[in-house]
Every structure is written in C-alpha cells, then in structure tokens.
N, C-alpha and C positions, 0 to 999 in steps of 0.2 A: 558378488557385485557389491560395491561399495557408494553408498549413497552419497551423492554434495547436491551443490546447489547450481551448478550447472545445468539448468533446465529453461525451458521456453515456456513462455506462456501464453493458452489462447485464450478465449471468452467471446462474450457475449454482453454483458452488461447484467447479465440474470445468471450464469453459471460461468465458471472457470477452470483450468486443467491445465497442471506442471506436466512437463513430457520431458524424457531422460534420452541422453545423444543415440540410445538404441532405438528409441521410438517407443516407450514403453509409457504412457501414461500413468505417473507415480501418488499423484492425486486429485480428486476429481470430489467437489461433496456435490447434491442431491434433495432438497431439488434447489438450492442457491449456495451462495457462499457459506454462509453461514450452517449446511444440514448436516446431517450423516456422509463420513466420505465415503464414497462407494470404493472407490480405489485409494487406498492408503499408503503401497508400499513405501512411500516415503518417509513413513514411518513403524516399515514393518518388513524389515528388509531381508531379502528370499536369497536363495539361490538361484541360478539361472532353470526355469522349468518347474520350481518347485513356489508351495506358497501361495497366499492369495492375496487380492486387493490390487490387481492389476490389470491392464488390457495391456498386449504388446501382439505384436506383427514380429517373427521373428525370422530371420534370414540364416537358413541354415546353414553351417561351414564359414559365419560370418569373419569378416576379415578386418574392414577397417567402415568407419560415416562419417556422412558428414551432416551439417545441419545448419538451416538458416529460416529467416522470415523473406518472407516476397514484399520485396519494398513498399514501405509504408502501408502496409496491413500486419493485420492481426494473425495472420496464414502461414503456420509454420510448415516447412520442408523438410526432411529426415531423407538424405541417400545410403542407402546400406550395400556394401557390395563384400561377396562372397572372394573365398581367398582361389576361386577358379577363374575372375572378374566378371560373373554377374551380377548384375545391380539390380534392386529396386528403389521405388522413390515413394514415398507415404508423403500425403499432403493431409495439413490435421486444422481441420479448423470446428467455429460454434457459428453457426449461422446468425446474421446481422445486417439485417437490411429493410429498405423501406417498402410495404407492400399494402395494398387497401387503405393508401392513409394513414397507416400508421408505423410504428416500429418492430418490424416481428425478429423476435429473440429467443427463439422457443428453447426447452430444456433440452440440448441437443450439441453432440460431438458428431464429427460426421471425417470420417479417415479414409480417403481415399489412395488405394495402391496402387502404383502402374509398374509395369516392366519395362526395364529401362534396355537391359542388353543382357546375353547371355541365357543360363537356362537356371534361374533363379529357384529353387525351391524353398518356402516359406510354409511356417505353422501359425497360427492364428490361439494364440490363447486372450480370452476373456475371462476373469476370476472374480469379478465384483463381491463387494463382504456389506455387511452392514451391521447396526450397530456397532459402530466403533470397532471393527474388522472382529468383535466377538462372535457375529452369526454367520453361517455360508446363505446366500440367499439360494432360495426354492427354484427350480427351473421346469419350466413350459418352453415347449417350439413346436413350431409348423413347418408348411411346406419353404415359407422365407425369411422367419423370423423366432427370435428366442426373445425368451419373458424372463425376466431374472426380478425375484422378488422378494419383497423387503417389504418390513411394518411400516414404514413411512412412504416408502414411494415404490414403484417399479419401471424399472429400466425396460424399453423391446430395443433389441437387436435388431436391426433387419438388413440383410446381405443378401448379394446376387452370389455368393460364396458357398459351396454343399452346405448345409447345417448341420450335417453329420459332420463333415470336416472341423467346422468349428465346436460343437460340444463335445465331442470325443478328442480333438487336439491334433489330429491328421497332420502330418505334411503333404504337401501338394506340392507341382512345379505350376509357376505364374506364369498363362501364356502373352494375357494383353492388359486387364486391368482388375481390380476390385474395390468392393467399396463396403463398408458397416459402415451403418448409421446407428449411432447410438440416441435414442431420445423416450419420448412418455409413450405409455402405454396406448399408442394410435396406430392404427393402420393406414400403410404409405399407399396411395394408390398408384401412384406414378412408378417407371420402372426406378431403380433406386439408383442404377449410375446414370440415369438423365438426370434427377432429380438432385441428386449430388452436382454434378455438373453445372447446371442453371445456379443453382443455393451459392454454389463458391463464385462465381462469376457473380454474382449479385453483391456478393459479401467483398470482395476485392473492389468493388466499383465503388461500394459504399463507405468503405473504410479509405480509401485513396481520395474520396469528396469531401470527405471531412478532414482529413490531413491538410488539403489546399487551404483551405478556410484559416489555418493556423497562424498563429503571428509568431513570428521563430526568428532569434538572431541570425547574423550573417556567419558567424563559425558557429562549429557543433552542430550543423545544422540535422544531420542523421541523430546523434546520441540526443536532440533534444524531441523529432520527431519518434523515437522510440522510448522517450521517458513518457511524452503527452500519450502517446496509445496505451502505453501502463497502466497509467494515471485515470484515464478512461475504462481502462477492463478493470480495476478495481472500482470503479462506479457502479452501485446497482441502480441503476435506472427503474424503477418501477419507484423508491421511494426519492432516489436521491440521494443517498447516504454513499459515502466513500469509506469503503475498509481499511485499515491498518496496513492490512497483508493480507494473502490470501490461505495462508497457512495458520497451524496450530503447534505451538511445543518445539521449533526449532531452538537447540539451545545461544543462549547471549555469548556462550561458552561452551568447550566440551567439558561436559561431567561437571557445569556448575550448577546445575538444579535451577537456572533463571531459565525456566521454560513457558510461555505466557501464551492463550488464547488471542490472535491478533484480527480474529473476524469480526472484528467491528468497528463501530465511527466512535472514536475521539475528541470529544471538541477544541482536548487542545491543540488539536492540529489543523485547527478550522481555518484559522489568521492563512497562515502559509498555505493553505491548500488556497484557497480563493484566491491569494494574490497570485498564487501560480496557474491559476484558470485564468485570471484576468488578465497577463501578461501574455498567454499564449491565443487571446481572444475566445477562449471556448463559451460562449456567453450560454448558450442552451444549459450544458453543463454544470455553470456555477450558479445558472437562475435555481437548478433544480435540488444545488445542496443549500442554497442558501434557504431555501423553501424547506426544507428538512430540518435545518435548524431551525429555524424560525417555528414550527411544530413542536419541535423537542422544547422549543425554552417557553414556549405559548403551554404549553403541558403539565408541566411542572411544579407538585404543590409548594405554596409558601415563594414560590420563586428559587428556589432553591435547584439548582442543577447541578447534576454529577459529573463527572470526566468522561465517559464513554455509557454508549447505549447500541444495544442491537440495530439491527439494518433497518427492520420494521420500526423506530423508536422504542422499541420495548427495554425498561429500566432498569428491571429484573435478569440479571447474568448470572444465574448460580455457578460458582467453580466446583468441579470436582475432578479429582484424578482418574483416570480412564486405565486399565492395569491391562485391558485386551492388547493393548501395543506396548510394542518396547520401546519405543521414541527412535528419534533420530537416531541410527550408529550406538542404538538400544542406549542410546543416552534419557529415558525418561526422568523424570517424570509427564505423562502427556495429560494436558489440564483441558478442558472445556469448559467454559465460561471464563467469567475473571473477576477478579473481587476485586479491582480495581471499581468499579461501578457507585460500593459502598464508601468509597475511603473521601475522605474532605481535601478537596484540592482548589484551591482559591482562584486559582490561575485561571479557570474555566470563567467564569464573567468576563475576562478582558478578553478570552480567546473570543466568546461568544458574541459579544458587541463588537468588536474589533472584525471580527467576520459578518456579521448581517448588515452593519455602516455601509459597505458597498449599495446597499437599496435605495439608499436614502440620495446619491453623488452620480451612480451609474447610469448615464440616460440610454442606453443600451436597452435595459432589463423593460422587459413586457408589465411586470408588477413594482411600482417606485415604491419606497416606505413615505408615510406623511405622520402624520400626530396621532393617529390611533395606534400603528406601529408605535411611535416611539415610546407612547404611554406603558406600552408593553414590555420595554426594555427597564426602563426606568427601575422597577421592582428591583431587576437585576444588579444596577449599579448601586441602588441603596444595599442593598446586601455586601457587592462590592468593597462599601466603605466600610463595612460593620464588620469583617473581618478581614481589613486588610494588613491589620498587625497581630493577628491571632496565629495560632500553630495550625500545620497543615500537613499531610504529605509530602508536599511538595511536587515540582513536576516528573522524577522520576519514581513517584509511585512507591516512597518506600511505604514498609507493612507494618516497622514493630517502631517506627521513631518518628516522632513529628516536631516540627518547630516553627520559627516564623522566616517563610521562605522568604526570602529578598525579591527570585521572579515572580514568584505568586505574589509577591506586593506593588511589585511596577508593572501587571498585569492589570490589578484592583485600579491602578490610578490610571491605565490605560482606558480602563471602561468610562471612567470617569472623564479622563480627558474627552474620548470618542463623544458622548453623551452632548457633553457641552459644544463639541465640534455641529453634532448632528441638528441642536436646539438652536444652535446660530443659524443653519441656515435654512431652517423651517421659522425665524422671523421668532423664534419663542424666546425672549429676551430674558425676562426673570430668571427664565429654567437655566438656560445659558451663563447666567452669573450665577445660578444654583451649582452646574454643576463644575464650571471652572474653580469656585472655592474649596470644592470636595476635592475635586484633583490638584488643586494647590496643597492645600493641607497634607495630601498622603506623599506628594514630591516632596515638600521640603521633612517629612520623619524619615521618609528611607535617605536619602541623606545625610540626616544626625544618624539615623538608627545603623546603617548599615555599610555607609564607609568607613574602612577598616584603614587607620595610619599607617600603623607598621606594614600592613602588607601595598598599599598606597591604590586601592582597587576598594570595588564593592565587592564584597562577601558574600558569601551564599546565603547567610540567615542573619539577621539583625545581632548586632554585639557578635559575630563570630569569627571566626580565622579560617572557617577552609573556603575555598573556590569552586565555582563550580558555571560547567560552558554557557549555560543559558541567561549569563549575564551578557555575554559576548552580544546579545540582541539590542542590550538598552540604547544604541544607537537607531538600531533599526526601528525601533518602534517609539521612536519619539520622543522616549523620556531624557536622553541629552543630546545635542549635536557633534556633528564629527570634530568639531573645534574646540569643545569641551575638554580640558587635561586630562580630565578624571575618563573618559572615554578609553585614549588612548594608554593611559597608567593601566585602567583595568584590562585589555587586551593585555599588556606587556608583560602582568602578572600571572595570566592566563598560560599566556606562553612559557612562562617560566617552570610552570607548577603542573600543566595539565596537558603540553605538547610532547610526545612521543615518538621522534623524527616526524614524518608525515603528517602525522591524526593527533586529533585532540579529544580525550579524555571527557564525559561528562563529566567528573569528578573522579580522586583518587582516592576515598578514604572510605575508611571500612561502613559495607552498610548491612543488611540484615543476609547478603551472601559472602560476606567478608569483601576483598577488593576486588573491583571489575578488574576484569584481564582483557579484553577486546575493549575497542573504540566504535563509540556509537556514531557512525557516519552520518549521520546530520549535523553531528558538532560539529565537524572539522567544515563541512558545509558552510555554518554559520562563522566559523573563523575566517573564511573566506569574504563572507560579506563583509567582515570588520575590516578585515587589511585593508577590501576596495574602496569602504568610505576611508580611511585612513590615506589615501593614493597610492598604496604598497601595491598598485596593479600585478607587478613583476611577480613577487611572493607569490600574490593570489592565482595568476595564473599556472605555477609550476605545481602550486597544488591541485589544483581544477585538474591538471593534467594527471597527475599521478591518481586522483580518484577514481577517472574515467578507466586507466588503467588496470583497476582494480576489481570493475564489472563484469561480468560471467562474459562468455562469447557472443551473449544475445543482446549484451550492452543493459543487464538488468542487475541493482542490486538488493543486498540484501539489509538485516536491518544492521550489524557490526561487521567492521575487518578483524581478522589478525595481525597487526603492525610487524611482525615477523614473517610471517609466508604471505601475506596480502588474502589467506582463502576468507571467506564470507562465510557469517555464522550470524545466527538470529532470523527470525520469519521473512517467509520470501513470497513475492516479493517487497519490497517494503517501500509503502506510499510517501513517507514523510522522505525516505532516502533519495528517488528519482526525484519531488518534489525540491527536494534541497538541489539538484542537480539541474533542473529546470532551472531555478531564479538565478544560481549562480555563473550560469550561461549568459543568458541574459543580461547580467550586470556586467558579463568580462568583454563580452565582444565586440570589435572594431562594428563602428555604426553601417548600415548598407550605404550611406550619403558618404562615406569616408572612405569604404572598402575598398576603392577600385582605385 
C-alpha cells in the first residue's frame, strides 16, 4: 500500500483522524491534536494485514470504494464492495454536538458498519502504538470492550462485535450492522449501536446548523462550505487556538528533508485566518481565537512574541527527531516540536495586531477592545518599531540565514499603522499622531530601503535582488493601493521570476535545503488576490480554477503542489491553504444581487 494524501477528515474540535479510501484510519493523535498518535500508519506504512498503528474495517476479496462526506458535515462515508458485489458501508465520525448546555466533544471516533448487499465478509483490525509507534500498547477486554494502553492516555474499544473476533483478527460475514466506538477509558451504558445512532444524528444536525449560519459566496459555494468545516476541525476549541495542519513530517518535497511539526498556532497566520472567519461570519469561532491570541501576546515576557506556540499557549516546542517511524513513503526525517518557536521573526507584531484590531471595530463580538486592551498592544508596536529594519528569519522560517526582511518590515509598519488606526477611534488623539509618525517613518525606509530599480518591484530584503511571494500582499494589507505603479511593477516582477505555469514560487533561491521544488499553495492564492485588485478578474479566475482542481476528492489541500503531476506534498491538511481558498472565493465571485 502506498501512502498519499488522499484522505478525509473527521474531528471534533478536541481530536482529529485522516482516513484512507479503504477506510483505514492512517492517523489519529490522543488525547488532542497535538498528543501521541495512536494510529500513525501514515507515517509508517504496512503491508496490507501486516504492521501497526492502524484501525481498519477490512472487506475481504475487496474489489473496488468509494468515498465521500454527507453534505455539509463532518461525516465521512467509505463503501467498499467485494469483487462477488457485496458491499459494505462504514460511517466514521467524532461526536459534536450541543448537550446540558454546552458543547460535548469528547475524545471519541465512533465507525459505524452496515451491510449494504450481498454476503459481505469483513475483518476488523485495530493495532494502536504509542509513543511514537516505538511501543505496542498493553491490552485488557471484557465481555464488550477492549482497553488498549498507553503512558499517556488509554483508548476502550467498545463493540457490539465478538471481542474475540476483533483481538484475535477473525473474519466474520456482516449480516445487518456494527459499530466500535473508539473513546476514554469509560464505560458505555447505553447499547452501543443506539448510542452510536443518536451521537451521529446529533452530530449531522449540529454541523448542518452551523453550516446555515455561514456567509458563503454565490459560486464555490460546496468547495467553500468544505474549506470552512476544515477550518473549523482544525480549531481546538477548549483554547481557541487554530493548528497549522493536523499532521507532523509530511515532506515540502520528496526526499527533501523540509519535514516540519504543523500542530500548532502560528501567529503568522492570525491576519488571514480571522479575515477568513470574519468573511464567512463564524463570529463564536473567531471571538474564541482572537481570545487566544490576546493570551499569548498578554503573556509574553518583555512583550516580546514568538511565531508559533502550542495549542494550550505553551512557548516551549522542543524539536526533536523521532527515528520510531520512517516518515512518509519512509521519507523521514519525522520531527516533533519545532524550533521555529526560538527563531526571531518580526512579522509576528503586525500579524498580531493586525488580527486582535478586529475587537476594537467588530460590533458582533461579546468582548469589544477599549484602552486597557490597547495599552496592552502598544508594547507590541514599540518593539515593532525597534526592529523593523533589523535582520530576521524571515516569514519562511529560514534556520541558518537572517536578514532584513522587507515583509517582516511592512508587517512592523502594519502594526503601527493598525495602532494608530485603533487610537483614532477610541478618541486617543496624541497616541494616534504617536503612532501614525512611527508608521510614517517605517513607509517611507522600506521604500528608499527596499525598492529595487533594476528589477522595478520591492525585494525581499532591504538593498537586495531576489523576490519573494509575500510581497504580492503589500496591496492587500495596506501599505500601497491597487493604483500605485510600484504595486503592479512588483506583481509583474513576480511573475516573471517566481510563476511556474500555474503556481507561484515562494522564492526561487537557494536556501538552507538548497532550491524549493514544489510551490507553496497559498502563494499562488495570494497572487490571486493581486491580479483581482489589479482587475485581471479573467487570470484570477482560471487560476482559482486550476487550484480547486488540484484538491484531493474531499476538496481538501495540502500545504504544496507539484507543478508537474499536480500531486499534493507538505502537512495535511493545511489551514493557511483552504484559508487562502476561502478569501479567494469570495473576492472572485459574481455578487448574489447580480447572480441571477
């Protein structure tokens, strides 16, 4: 069996699970995004029957599946049918719905099997590992349930299924239905395919109510309601916090060793992520990451914030390489944590301001910002100013080279602008010419500093010559308007230097992996917004199309294409990708007042 990324994804808002078109659950961590995976094969890839780190429902004599989600939920479907044509049909979901008042999300898969036609015989293997697929976990069962256990957490089983059948690996013939629930160490009282039963019908009810609620252009309207339920399963709702991806160690490439930890929040991806809550009305949602950040940056000694922090806030991401798996397509190396946490990236004050401003403007939100808030950001944009022509990382996180980013400096004078924006209209006058002088001052150096003649575009780095996509924003974020030459020169230069037929290149030039070979799908995203403020509708939309094109069958992607086969490489699924695909819906599509 050969691993991709052709997988569904279900959740919860507190646990998550990739599932593969056999129905195999490839990975699953324990007890959140961020734990021990209990199921890894996706990065630890078996023979068929052989191996561990997996659950699957297997259909024996299998012939051909199929596989889809149940409109507008989170509820994925797997039919499998045998080469004599019987079928079954596995329904896989994490229970999500509203009960006693509040939100109950409990740590729990729950896969129910029905017989569809025919005389179906299936085997049931459940293999969970832990520690990082280095240990087999310990096994307990009873009359209806098996304990699978682990130093961190323990898994019960519990089936209306023999439990001899399933610990021992039996095949059986499926005469009407079955069900595993996978969840915490509790006992079910209820029968378990009632209880199954009621939980999905709850969870469909619940995830179709909140779909309604959505604000969704008049085209894409499908590809935008399954970016926003993405977008939402990587939400951990208990803090707030929005993961990356939901994976670990996919490579940016094969056999390029850019293999990165993506379970965690980023701040720099705060700006975009909020405008895309806000655009799609999810207001609960974006109140409850803006609350997250507003923690993280209230936290903070010296005012000083990092680029990414665990889900809980926590600051500390040790990296280390994990050598129990072989990675993806044993392309390891597989890293946990990420040392991006430590590295200096300047961009993070403007991503951070530029996302909590929504508090201060959004009369929506339950909690407004006023002058105690802003006193608390303030720190932030003084820092802002104080390195905003210093060397940095930069935004793509190099490791062994630092310089003075250009977007991390029209990021600094974005905080700044924001600040000034926020003190106008909380009436604070002074602060207001305080802090338009500061953002005056850093506009007009990236300017001298950083328009480059000869190439007729801003540069990546102050006095530099290469390019790099996350200029393609300075429209977007303020710092020139679409009317501006120098707007459209630097697109045109972009194009020239960093478009790849379809996709655009974060940059072409060598960096601490030598040169990227895949394109990072949110760039060509952001070239997308550029053409539309440019009124290149036309362009923008043939590429919006070919993107969409490019997304697994579930309409999910990942974090890079291959501009040669279109396959998807990098952590999956990837927040900032559907993210870029949301806003860029939205800015393409015929109005609903126009549509008809």
């Amino acid at each position: 069996m050969k691993n991709s990324l052709d997988l569904g994804l279900i959740g919860n808002c507190h646990i998550g699970a990739l599932i593969d078109r056999q129905g195999e659950i490839v990975w699953a961590c324990l007890p959140r995004f961020d734990g021990d995976p209990a199921f890894c094969s996706l990065l630890k890839e078996h023979p068929d029957g052989e191996g561990t780190g997996y659950c699957v429902i297997e259909l024996l004599e299998m012939a051909s599946t199929e596989q889809f989600y149940l409109p507008n939920t989170a509820v994925l479907v797997t039919r499998l049918t045998d080469r004599h044509g019987a079928c079954i049909e596995i329904t896989d979901f994490a229970p999500r719905f509203h009960q006693f008042g509040r939100m109950f999300m409990p740590m729990m898969l729950i896969r129910r099997i029905r017989h569809v036609s025919g005389s179906p015989r299936i085997r049931v293997r459940v293999r969970p590992v832990s520690e990082y697929g280095s240990q087999s976990c310990a096994i307990t069962y009873g009359s209806h349930h098996i304990r699978y256990i682990a130093p961190t957490w323990t898994m019960r089983v519990t089936t209306d299924i023999s439990v001899t059948a399933v610990v021992e690996e039996l095949p059986f013939f499926l005469e009407t239905q079955a069900t595993l629930v996978l969840g915490p160490d509790e006992t079910i009282s209820d029968a378990v395919g009632e209880l199954s039963r009621r939980f999905l019908h709850e969870t469909i009810s619940s995830w179709r109510y909140w779909v309604r609620d959505l604000s969704i252009p008049f085209e894409w309207q499908d590809e935008v309601i399954r970016a926003a339920i993405t977008l939402k399963l990587n939400t951990f709702q208990d803090t707030g916090a929005i993961i990356a991806a939901m994976t670990t160690s996919i490579p940016e490439a094969p056999d390029s060793g850019r293999n990165w930890d993506y379970r965690y929040c980023w701040l720099r991806d705060s700006y975009f992520v909020v405008n895309a809550l806000n655009r799609l009305s999810t207001t609960n949602t974006m109140e409850r990451y803006l609350n997250y950040l507003i923690n993280v940056a209230a936290g903070t000694p010296d005012g000083r914030i990092q680029p990414v922090y665990g889900i809980n806030g926590r600051a500390k991401l040790d990296e280390c390489e994990i050598t129990s798996l072989p990675g993806y397509r044993a392309m390891g190396p597989v890293r946990v944590g990420n040392q991006a946490c430590e590295q200096i990236q300047h961009d993070v004050y403007g991503s951070a301001i530029l996302a909590v401003a929504h508090v201060f403007f959004d009369r929506r939100l339950e909690h407004r910002g006023g002058k105690a808030l802003f006193s608390r950001l303030e720190p932030l944009g003084e820092i802002a100013f104080g390195v905003y022509d210093q060397p940095d990382s930069g935004p793509w996180e190099t490791r062994k080279t630092t310089r003075v980013h250009t977007f991390s400096s029209v990021m600094c004078w974005a905080a700044c602008d924001r600040l000034a924006r926020i003190a106008d209209h909380l009436g604070l006058g002074e602060r207001a010419l305080h802090w338009r002088a500061r953002a005056d001052e850093i506009h007009q150096t990236i300017c001298r500093r950083a328009w480059n003649e000869k190439k007729q575009a801003f540069a990546a780095s102050f006095e530099g010559d290469s390019l790099d996509a996350s200029l393609l924003l300075v429209h977007d974020l303020g710092f020139v308007g679409a009317a501006d030459p120098r707007f459209a020169q630097t697109v045109s230069a972009i194009e020239r230097e960093l478009k790849h037929g379809n996709y655009i290149y974060r940059y072409v030039e060598t960096d601490d992996f030598g040169v990227p070979e895949n394109a990072f799908v949110v760039c060509t995203f952001w070239y997308i917004y550029a053409l539309a403020a440019l009124n290149r509708t036309q362009e923008a939309r043939v590429l919006f199309t070919n993107l969409l094109a490019r997304r697994n069958h579930h309409g999910l992607l990942a974090e890079h294409i291959d501009p040669q086969s279109g396959e998807p490489w990098g952590n999956f699924v990837q927040t900032y990708s559907m993210v870029g695909l949301i806003n860029a819906a939205i800015r393409l599509s015929r109005r609903w007042d126009t549509a008809f």
